[in-house]
C-alpha positions in Angstrom: 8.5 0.9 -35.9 9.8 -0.6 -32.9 8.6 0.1 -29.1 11.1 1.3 -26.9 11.0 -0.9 -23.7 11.7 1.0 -20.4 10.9 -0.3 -16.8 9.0 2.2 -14.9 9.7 3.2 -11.3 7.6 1.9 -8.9 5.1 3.6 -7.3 5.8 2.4 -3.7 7.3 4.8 -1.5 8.4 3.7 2.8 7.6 6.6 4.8 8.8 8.2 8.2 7.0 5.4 9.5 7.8 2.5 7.7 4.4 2.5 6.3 4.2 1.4 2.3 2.2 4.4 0.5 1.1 4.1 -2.9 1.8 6.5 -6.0 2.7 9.4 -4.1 -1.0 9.5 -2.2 -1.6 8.6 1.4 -3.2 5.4 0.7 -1.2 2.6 2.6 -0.5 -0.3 0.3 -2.3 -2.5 3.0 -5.3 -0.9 1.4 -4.9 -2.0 -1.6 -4.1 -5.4 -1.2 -6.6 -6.1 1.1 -8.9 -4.4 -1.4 -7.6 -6.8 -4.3 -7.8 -9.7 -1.9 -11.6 -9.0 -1.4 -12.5 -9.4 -5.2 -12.2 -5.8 -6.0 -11.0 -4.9 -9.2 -7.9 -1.7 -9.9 -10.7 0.1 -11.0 -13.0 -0.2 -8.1 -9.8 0.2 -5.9 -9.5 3.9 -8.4 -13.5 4.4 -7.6 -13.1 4.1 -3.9 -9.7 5.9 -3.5 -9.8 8.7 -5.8 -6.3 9.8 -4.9 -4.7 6.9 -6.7 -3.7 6.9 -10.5 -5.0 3.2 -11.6 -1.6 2.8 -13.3 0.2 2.9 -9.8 -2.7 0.7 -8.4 -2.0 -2.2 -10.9 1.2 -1.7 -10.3 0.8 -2.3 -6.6 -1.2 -5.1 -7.7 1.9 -6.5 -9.8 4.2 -5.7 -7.3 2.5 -8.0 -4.8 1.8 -10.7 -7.3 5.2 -10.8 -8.0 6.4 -10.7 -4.1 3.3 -12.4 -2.6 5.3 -14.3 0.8 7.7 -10.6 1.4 4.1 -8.3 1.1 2.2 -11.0 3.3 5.0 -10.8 5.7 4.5 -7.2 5.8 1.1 -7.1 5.9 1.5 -8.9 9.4 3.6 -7.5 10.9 1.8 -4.0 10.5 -1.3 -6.6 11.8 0.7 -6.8 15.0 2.0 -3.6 15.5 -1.7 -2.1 15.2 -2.5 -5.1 17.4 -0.1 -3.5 20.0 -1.0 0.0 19.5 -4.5 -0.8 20.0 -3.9 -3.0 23.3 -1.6 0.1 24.6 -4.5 2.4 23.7 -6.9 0.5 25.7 -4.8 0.4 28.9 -4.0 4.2 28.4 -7.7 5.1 27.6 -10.1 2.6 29.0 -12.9 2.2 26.0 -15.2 1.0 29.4 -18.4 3.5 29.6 -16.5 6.1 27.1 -20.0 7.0 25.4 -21.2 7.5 28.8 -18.3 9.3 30.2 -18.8 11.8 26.5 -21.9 12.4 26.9 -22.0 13.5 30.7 -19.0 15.6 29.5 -21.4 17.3 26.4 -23.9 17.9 29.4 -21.5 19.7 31.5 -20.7 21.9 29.0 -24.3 22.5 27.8 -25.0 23.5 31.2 -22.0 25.7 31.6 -23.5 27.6 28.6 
């Protein structure tokens, strides 16, 4: 009996926003990764995203063992762009006295009750 040999698809899909998802889920590959680069194994990545089918997460694993310095790259710049979102964010919304500024807000509407 022989074993017929096919190469599966991979379970990375780009979406709208150029964000990596794995196996059809929500779960950014980033996640992953990082995950695997912490000591995790697929399984605990499976355990703590219940979502992904521990086939695709090995394979996610595979895919960035094979294409380490291209995945890396990716990895920072989505680093920098959340960098930059987070920077814009701050200007936008100052994050100064915002648990103070909520909860005078929750008062005001307590009152107003």
């Amino acid at each position: 009996m022989s074993l017929a040999l096919a190469a599966e698809p991979l379970p990375l899909k780009t979406d709208q926003d150029d964000i990596v998802r794995v196996g059809g889920t929500r779960v950014p590959l980033d996640t992953v990764v990082y995950a695997f680069n912490d000591g995790a194994s697929a399984e605990e990545i499976a355990f703590r995203y219940p979502t992904l089918e521990l086939a695709d997460i090995y394979a996610a694993i595979t895919y960035y063992l094979n294409h380490r310095p291209a995945v890396e790259s990716y990895l920072r710049e989505r680093e920098a762009h959340a960098r930059a979102v987070r920077r814009e964010n701050e200007v936008r919304f100052d994050p100064q006295g915002i648990r103070e500024r909520l909860l005078a807000r929750q008062r005001e509407q307590s009152e107003g009750c």
